[in-house]
KEBA-139869 format. One record per residue (C-alpha): x, y, z. Coordinates in steps of 0.1 Angstrom, whole numbers. Each point is the difference from the previous one (the first is absolute). Layout:
BEGIN
{u=X | v=Y | w=Z} .
...
***
This chain:
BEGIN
{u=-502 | v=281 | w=527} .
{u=-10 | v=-35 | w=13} .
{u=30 | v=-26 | w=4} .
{u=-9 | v=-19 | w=-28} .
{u=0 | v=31 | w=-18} .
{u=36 | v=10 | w=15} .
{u=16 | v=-34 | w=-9} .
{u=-11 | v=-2 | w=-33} .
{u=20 | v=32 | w=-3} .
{u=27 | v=-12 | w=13} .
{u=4 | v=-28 | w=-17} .
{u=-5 | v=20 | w=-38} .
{u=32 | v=26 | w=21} .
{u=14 | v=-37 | w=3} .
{u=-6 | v=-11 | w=-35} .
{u=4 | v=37 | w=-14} .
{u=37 | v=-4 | w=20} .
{u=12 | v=-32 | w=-11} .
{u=-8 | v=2 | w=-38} .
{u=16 | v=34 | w=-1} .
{u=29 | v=-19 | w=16} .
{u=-7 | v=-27 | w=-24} .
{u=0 | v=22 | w=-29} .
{u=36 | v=14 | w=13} .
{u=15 | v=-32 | w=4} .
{u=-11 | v=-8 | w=-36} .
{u=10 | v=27 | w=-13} .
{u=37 | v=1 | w=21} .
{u=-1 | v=-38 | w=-13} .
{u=-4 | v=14 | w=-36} .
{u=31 | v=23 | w=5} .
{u=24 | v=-24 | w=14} .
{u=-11 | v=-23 | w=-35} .
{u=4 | v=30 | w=-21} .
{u=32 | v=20 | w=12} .
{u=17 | v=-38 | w=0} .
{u=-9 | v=-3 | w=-34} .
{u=10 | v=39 | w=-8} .
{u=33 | v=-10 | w=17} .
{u=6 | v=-27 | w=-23} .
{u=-11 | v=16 | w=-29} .
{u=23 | v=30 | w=7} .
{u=28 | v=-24 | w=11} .
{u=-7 | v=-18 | w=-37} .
{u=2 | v=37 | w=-11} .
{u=35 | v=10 | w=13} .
{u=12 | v=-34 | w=-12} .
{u=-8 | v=9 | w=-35} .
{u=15 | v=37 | w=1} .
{u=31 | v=-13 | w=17} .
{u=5 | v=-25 | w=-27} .
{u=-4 | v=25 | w=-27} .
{u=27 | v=19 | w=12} .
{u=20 | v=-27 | w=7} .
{u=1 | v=-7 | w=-35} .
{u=4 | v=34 | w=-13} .
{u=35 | v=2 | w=23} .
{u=5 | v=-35 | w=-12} .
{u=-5 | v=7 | w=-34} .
{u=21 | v=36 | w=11} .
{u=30 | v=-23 | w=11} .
{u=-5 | v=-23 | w=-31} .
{u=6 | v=31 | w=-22} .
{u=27 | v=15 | w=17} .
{u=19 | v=-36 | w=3} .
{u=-3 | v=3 | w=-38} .
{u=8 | v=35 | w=-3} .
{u=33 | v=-10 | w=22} .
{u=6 | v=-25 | w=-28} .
{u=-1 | v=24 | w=-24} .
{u=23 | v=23 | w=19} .
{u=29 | v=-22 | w=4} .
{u=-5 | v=-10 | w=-39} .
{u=10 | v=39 | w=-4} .
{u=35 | v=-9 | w=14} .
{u=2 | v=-31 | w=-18} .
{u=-16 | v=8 | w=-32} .
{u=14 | v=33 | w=-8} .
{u=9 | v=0 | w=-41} .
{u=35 | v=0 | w=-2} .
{u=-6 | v=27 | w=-26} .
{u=-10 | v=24 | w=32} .
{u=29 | v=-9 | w=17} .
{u=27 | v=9 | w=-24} .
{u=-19 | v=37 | w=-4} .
{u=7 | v=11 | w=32} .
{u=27 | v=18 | w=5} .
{u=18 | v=-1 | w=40} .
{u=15 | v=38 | w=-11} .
{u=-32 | v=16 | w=-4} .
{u=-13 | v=-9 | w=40} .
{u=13 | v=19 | w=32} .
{u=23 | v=-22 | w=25} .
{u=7 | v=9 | w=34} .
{u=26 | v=-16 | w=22} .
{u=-4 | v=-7 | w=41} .
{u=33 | v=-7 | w=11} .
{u=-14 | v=-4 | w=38} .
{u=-25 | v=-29 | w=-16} .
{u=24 | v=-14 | w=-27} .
{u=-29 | v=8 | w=-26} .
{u=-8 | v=15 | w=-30} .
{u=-33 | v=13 | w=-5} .
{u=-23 | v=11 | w=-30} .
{u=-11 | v=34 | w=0} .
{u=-39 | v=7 | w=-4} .
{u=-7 | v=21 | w=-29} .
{u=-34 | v=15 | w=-9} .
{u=-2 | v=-28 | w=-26} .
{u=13 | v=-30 | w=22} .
{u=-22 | v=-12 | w=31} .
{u=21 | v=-23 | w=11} .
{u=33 | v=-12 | w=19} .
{u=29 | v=-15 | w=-8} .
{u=26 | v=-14 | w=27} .
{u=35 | v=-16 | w=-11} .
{u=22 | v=-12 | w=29} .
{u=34 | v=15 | w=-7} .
{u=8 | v=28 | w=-30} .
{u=-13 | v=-1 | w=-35} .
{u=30 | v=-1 | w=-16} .
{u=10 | v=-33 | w=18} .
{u=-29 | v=-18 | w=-18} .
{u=4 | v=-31 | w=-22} .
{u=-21 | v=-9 | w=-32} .
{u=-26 | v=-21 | w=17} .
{u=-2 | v=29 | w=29} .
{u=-8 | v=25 | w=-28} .
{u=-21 | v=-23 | w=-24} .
{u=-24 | v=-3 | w=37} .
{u=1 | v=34 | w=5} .
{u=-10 | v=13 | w=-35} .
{u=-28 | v=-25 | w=4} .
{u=-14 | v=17 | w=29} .
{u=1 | v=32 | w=-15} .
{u=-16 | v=-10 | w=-30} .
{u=-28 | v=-19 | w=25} .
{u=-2 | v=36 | w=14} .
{u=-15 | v=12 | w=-32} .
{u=-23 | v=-28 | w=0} .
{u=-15 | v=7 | w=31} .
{u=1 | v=38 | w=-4} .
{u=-23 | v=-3 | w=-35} .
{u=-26 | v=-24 | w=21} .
{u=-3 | v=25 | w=27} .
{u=-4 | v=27 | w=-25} .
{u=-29 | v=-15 | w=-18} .
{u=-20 | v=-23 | w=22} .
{u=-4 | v=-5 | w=38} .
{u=28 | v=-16 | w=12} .
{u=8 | v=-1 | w=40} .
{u=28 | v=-18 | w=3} .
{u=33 | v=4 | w=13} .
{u=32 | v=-26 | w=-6} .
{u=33 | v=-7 | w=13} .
{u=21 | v=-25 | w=-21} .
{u=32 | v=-15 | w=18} .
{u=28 | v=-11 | w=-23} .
{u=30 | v=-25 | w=1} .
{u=18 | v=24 | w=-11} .
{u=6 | v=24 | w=30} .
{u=-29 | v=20 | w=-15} .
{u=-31 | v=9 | w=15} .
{u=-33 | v=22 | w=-19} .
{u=-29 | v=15 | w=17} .
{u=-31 | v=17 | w=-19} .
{u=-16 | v=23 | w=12} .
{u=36 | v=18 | w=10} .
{u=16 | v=-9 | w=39} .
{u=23 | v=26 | w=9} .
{u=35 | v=-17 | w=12} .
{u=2 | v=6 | w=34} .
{u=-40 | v=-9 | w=0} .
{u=12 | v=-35 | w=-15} .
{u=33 | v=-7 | w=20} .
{u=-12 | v=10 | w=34} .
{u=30 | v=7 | w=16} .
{u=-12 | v=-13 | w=37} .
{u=-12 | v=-31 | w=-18} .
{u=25 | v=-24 | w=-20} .
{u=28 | v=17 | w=-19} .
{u=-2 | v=1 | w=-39} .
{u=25 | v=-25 | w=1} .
{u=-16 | v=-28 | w=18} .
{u=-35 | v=10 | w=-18} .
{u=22 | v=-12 | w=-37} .
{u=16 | v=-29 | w=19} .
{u=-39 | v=-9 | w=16} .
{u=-13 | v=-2 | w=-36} .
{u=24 | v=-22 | w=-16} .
{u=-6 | v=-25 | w=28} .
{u=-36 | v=2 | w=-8} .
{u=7 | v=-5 | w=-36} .
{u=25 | v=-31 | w=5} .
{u=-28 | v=-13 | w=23} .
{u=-28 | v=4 | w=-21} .
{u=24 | v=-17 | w=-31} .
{u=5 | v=-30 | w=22} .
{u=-32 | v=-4 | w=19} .
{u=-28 | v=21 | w=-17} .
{u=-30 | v=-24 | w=-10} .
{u=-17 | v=5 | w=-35} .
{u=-30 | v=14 | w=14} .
{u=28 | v=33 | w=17} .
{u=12 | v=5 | w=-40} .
{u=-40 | v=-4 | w=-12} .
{u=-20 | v=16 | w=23} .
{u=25 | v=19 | w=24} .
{u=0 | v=-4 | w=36} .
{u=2 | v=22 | w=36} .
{u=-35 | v=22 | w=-8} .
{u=-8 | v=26 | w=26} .
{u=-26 | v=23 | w=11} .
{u=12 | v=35 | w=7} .
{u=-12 | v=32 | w=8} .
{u=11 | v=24 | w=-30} .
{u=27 | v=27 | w=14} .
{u=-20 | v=29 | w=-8} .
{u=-35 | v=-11 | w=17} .
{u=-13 | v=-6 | w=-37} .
{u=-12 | v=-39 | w=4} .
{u=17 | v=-32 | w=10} .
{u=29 | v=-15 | w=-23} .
{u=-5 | v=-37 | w=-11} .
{u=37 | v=-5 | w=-4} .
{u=16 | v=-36 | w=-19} .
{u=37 | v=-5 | w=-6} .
{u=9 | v=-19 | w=-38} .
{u=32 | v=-21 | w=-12} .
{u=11 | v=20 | w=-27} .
{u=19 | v=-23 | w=-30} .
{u=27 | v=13 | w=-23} .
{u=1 | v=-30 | w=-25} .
{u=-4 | v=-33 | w=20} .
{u=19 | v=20 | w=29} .
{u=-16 | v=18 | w=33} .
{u=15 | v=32 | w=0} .
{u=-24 | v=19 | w=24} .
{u=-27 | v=5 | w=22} .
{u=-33 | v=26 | w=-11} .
{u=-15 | v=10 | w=25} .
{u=-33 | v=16 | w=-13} .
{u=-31 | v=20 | w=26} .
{u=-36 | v=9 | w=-13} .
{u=-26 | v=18 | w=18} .
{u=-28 | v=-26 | w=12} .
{u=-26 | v=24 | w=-5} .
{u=-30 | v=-25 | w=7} .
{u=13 | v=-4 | w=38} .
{u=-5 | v=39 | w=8} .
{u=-37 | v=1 | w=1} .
{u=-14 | v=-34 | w=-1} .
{u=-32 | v=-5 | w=19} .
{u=-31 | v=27 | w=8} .
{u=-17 | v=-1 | w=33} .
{u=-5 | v=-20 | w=19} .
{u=26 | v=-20 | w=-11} .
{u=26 | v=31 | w=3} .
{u=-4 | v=-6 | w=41} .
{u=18 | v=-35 | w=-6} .
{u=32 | v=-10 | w=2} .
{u=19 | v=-14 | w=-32} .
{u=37 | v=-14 | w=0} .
{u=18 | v=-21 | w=-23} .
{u=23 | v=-31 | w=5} .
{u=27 | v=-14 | w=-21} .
{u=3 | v=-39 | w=-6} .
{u=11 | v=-5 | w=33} .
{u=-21 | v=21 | w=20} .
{u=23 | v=26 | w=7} .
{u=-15 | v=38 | w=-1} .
{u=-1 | v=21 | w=-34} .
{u=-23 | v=27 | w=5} .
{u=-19 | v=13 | w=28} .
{u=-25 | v=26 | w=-8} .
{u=6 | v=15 | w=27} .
{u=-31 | v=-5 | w=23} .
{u=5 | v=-38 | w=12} .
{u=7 | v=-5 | w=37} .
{u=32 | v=-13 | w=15} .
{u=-17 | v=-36 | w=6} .
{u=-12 | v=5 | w=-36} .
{u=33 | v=-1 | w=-13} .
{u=13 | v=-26 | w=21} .
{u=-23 | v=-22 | w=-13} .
{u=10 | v=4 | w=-38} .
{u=39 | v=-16 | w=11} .
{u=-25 | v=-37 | w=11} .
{u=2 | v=-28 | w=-22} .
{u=-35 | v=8 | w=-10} .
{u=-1 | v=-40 | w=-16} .
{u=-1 | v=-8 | w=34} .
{u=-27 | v=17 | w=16} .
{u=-30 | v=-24 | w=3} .
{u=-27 | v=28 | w=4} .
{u=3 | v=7 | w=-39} .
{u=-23 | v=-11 | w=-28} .
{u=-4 | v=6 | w=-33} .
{u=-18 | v=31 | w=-12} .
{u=-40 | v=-10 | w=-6} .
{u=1 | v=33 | w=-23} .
{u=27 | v=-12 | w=-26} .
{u=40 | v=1 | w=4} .
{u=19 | v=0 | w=31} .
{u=-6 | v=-7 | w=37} .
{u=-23 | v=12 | w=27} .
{u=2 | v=4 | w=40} .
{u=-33 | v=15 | w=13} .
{u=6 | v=-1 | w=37} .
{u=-28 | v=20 | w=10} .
{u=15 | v=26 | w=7} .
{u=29 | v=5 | w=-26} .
{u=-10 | v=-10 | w=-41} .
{u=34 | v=-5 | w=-16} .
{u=7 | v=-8 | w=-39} .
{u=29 | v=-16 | w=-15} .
{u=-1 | v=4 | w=-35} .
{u=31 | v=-11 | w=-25} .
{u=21 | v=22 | w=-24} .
{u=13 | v=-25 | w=-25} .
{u=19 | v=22 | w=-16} .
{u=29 | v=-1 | w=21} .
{u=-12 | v=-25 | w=31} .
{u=-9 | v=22 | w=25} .
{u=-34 | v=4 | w=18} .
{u=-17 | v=30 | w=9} .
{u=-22 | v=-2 | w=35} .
{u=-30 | v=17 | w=10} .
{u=-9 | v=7 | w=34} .
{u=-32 | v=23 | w=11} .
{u=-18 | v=-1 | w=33} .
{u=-37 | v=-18 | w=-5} .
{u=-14 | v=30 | w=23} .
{u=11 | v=19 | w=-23} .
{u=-23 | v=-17 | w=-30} .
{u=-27 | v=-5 | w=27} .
{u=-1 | v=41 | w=1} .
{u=4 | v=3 | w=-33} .
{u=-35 | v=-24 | w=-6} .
{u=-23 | v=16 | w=24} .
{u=-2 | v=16 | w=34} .
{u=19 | v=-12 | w=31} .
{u=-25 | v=-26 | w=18} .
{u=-11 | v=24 | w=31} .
{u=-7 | v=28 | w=-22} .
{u=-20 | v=-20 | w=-18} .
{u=-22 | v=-21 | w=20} .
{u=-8 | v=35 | w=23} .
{u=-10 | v=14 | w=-33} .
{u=-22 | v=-33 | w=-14} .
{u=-14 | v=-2 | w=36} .
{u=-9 | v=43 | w=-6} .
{u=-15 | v=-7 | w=-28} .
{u=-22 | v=-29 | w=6} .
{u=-17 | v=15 | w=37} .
{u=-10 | v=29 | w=-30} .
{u=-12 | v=-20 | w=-28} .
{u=3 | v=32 | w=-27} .
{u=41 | v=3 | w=3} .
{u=4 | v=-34 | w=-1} .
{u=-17 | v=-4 | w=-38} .
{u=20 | v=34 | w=-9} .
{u=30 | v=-16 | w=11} .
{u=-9 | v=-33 | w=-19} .
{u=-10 | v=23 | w=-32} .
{u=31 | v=21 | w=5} .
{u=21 | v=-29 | w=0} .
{u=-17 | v=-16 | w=-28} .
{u=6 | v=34 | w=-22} .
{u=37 | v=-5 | w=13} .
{u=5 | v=-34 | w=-14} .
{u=-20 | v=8 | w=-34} .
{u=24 | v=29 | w=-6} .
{u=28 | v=-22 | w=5} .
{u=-11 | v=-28 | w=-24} .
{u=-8 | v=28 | w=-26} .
{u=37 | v=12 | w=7} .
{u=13 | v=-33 | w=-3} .
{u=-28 | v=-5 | w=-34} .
{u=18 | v=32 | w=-17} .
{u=34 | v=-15 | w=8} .
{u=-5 | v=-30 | w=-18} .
{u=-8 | v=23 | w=-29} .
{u=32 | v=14 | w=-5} .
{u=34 | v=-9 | w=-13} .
{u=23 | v=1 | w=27} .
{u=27 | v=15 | w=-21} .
{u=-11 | v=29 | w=-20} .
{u=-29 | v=4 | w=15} .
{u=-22 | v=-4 | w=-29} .
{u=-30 | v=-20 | w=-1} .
{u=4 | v=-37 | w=-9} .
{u=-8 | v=-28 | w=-25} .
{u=-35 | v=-11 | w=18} .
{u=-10 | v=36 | w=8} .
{u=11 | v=7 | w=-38} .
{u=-26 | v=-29 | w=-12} .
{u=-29 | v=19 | w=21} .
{u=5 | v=31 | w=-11} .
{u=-2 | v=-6 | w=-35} .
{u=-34 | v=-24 | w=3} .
{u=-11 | v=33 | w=20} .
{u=6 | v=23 | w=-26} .
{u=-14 | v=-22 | w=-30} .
{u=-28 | v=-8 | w=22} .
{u=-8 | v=35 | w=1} .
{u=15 | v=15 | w=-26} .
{u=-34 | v=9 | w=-27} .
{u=18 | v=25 | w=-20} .
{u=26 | v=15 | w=23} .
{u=28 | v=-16 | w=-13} .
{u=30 | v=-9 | w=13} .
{u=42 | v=-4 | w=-7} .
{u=17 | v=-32 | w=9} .
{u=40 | v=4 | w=-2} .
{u=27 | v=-30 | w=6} .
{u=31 | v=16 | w=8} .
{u=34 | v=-19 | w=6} .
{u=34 | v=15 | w=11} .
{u=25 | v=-2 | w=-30} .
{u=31 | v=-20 | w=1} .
{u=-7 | v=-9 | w=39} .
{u=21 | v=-31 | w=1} .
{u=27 | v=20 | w=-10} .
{u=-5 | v=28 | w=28} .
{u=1 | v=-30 | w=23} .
{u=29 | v=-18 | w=-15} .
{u=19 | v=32 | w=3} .
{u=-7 | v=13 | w=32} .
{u=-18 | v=-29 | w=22} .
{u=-35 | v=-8 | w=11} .
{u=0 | v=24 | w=29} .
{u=6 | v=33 | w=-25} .
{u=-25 | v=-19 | w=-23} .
{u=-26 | v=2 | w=25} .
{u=4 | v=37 | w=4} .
{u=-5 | v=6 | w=-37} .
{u=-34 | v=-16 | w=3} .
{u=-8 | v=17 | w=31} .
{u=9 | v=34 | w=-17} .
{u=-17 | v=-9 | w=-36} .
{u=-36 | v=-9 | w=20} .
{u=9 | v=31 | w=19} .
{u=-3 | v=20 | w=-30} .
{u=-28 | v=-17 | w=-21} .
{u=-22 | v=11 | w=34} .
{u=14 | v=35 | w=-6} .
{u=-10 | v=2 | w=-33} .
{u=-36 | v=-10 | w=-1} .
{u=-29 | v=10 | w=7} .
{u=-20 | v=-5 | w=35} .
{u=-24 | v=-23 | w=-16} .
{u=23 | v=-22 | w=-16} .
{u=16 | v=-32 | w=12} .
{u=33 | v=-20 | w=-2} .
{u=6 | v=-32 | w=7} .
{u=37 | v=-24 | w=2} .
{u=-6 | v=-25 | w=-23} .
{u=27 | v=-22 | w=8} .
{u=40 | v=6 | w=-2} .
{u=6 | v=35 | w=-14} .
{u=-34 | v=2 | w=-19} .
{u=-26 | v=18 | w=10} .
{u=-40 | v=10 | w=-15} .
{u=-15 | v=34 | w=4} .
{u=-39 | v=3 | w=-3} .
{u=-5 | v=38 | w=-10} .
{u=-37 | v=5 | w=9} .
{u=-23 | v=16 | w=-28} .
{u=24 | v=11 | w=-24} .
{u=6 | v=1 | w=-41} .
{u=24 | v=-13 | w=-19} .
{u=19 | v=31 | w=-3} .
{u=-6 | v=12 | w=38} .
{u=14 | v=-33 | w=9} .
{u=32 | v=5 | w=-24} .
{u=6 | v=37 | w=18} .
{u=1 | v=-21 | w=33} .
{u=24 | v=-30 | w=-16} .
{u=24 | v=26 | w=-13} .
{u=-2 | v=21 | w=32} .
{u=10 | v=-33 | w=20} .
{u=30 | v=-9 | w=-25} .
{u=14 | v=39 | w=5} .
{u=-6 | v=-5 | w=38} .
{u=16 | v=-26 | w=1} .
{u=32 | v=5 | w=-17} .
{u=2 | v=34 | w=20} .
{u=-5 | v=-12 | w=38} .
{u=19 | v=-31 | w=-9} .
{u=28 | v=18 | w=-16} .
{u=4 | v=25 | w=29} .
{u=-1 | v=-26 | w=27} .
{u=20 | v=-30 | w=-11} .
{u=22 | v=23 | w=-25} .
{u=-6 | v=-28 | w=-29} .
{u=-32 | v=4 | w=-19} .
{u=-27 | v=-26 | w=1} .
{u=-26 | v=-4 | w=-32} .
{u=-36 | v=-16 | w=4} .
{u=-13 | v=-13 | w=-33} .
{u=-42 | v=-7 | w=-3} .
{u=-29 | v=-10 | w=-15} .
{u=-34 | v=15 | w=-1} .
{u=-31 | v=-13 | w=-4} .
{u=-35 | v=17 | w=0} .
{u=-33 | v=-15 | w=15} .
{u=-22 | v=-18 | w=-26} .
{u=-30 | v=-16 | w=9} .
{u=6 | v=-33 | w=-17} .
{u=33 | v=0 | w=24} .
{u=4 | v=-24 | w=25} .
{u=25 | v=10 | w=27} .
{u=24 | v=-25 | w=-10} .
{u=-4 | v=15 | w=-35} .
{u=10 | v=33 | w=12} .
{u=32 | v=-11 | w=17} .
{u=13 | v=-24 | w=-27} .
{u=-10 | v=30 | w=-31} .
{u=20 | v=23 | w=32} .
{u=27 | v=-27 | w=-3} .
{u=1 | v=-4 | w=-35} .
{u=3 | v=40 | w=-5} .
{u=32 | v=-4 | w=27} .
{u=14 | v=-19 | w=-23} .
{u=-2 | v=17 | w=-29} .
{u=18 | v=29 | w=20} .
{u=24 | v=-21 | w=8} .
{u=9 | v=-14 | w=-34} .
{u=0 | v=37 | w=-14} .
{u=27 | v=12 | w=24} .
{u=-13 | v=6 | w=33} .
{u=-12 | v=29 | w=29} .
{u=-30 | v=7 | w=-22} .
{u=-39 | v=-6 | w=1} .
{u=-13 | v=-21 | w=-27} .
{u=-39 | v=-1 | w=-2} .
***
């Protein structure tokens, strides 16, 4: 090989060399652009989950601050009718001499406890009138806890040396005898009360004050705990003192966000609730006057403010329901691991597979595949109603251009169906048991059809089932299988019975698809003017 011959090869080893490295600077270029843009799109992400949970515990809170208002009404609002039934004779008193107090004794019918400082029989008329109150507030409280799902517990302190729990605190429980002595716990209370008549704000009577965060005494959940002034007449005569279980605060973000760190601060910035898994300088940075700290901005994603440091992303994100702010913390290695492959790993594996040409357009394919899949995941879960996990309105309007489109002369059943009396179920026993009903009526329409058919939420409690290539009369076997169904499941989980009425429609070819659903929706109606849980059609 003459020397011309040898430098030309050199020079295409030369040129061969640097546009391979030129290629892998590109494409290393290309990765830095696109895991920067993953990392915001994920950070964008987690901003969006975290505020969706926010406001289901904010909406959580909301409900329980009004369920405490409710509670307290019980004391308050108990019919005088009530009051007079009860009878003192017909309950079991026990005596403590060592405590000074006389205690109500649980029966099998009675959850709770009744503490009176002192003997029963030393009681005057506004001491008894209180304490047949509570009793009858008993009986409230046992009736909701019989019929609906009710985790609460309450402890109501009196004026009138007279304390209630619910669920029952055994004496010696309640007056801890290392603690302060019965006594001094009466004598604390009325200081409380006399305090709270003179200085108490409108807001402490309205909306209650002093709400904590606690972990619940049997491992169960965290209490979300509020104390209410209690009026008899124009008078404070106690404190209620009522805990529910924050259920939305057990299990609130999936991976990755799980490997995060979430606390919550009261208006002052003073610690509520760890989960647990923040670090010592984590917490000592919730106690800063977080108006103070420079570093902050507001959130680009919506609500709240945002510290991305580099190295630590951090979330503050209000709950307005009573002032505090819940604070998110997660390492951004953590998200960068999450994205894609740690940096080394990956530039020995891009540098691999471009010296071998072949691997390096699997890789690409491979990848490609990857990231179809997950846009076809994320497709299908636009799709669905996040709910009941039926199909929803714009996957509803599809489906039924599909099957008209292709219908010929396999015809096909359209059915409205709409949850009787659902305000009422609602009214009665709040949103939250509300949206269990509708989880467990969809539950059972999917039971009861048939693989090929569809249903859809239509919006509220209504829904429209598309039963694929059936008659008239096979499509009224599957209505009135649907209204048994549901009557049975409903009736055996909730222990009230839930009715559907509906109206049926079948395919015609001079129907449009909004003809179907308004003939569907005139057919509901029908069955609901003629009495309800029945198919009309």
């Amino acid at each position: 090989m003459n020397k011309n011959n040898r430098k030309g090869l050199n020079i295409s080893y030369v040129i061969s060399v640097l546009f391979i490295m030129l290629i892998l600077s590109v494409i290393m270029y290309l990765y830095h652009v696109d895991l920067q843009e993953d990392m915001i799109a994920i950070e964008e992400g987690l901003y969006k989950e975290l505020n969706y949970q926010v406001n289901i515990v904010d909406s959580k809170m909301k409900e329980i601050i009004d369920m405490g208002k409710l509670q307290k009404l019980w004391i308050e609002e108990i019919p005088q009718s009530d009051v007079k039934n009860i009878d003192l004779e017909n309950y079991e008193w026990k005596y403590y001499g060592d405590l000074n107090v006389t205690s109500l004794v649980e029966s099998d019918e009675l959850l709770g406890s009744i503490f009176i400082k002192g003997s029963i029989s030393e009681l005057d008329d506004n001491q008894i009138n209180t304490l047949k109150r509570m009793l009858a507030s008993f009986s409230v409280r046992t009736f909701l806890n019989d019929h609906i799902d009710f985790s609460s517990g309450a402890i109501y302190y009196s004026d009138y040396d007279i304390i209630s729990a619910y669920p029952s605190e055994d004496v010696y429980n309640f007056f801890d005898p290392t603690g302060m002595p019965a006594a001094e716990i009466f004598k604390y209370i009325k200081e409380n009360i006399i305090m709270l008549r003179e200085q108490g704000s409108e807001e402490d009577y309205t909306e209650g004050w002093e709400s904590n965060l606690n972990p619940d005494v049997n491992g169960n959940g965290i209490l979300f705990t509020r104390n209410w002034t209690v009026f008899s007449g124009d008078e404070i005569s106690g404190i209620y003192q009522s805990s529910f279980n924050l259920e939305p605060l057990n299990n609130i973000l999936d991976k990755p966000y799980d490997e995060g760190h979430i606390f919550i601060v009261d208006p002052v910035n003073q610690l509520v609730y760890d989960d647990g898994k923040a670090a010592t300088e984590v917490k000592e940075f919730a106690l800063f006057d977080m108006d103070d700290i420079d570093n902050y901005e507001e959130n680009p994603y919506g609500q709240g403010l945002l510290l991305n440091d580099g190295e630590v992303i951090t979330y503050i994100l209000p709950l307005s329901s009573t002032k505090w702010k819940m604070i998110y913390q997660i390492d951004r290695d953590t998200l960068i691991d999450y994205v894609e492959k740690p940096y080394a790993e990956y530039s020995i594996y891009v540098f691999t597979t471009l010296a071998l040409g072949y691997f390096l357009l699997s890789y690409v394919h491979r990848i490609n595949v990857e990231r179809r899949k997950e846009k076809e995941k994320i497709i299908e879960s636009t799709q669905v109603d996040y709910l009941t996990g039926t199909l929803n309105r714009k996957v509803l309007d599809q489906k039924l251009d599909e099957f008209i489109e292709y219908s010929s002369d396999n015809t096909f059943g359209v059915v409205m169906l709409d949850i009787d009396d659902f305000k009422k179920v609602n009214d009665t026993y709040g949103h939250s048991f509300g949206d269990e009903v509708l989880v467990q009526v969809a539950s059972t329409i999917k039971e009861s059809l048939r693989s090929n058919d569809l249903v859809c939420r239509f919006g509220g409690e209504e829904f429209v089932v598309i039963l694929s290539g059936s008659t008239r009369e096979v499509s009224l076997k599957i209505c009135n299988r649907i209204l048994d169904n549901i009557r049975r499941d409903t009736t055996e989980k909730f222990a009230i019975t839930i009715t559907v009425s509906m109206g049926l429609i079948s395919y015609s070819k001079e129907y449009s698809k909004e003809d179907l659903l308004k003939k569907a929706d005139e057919n509901l109606y029908v069955a609901k003017k003629e009495g309800k849980d029945k198919v009309v059609g």
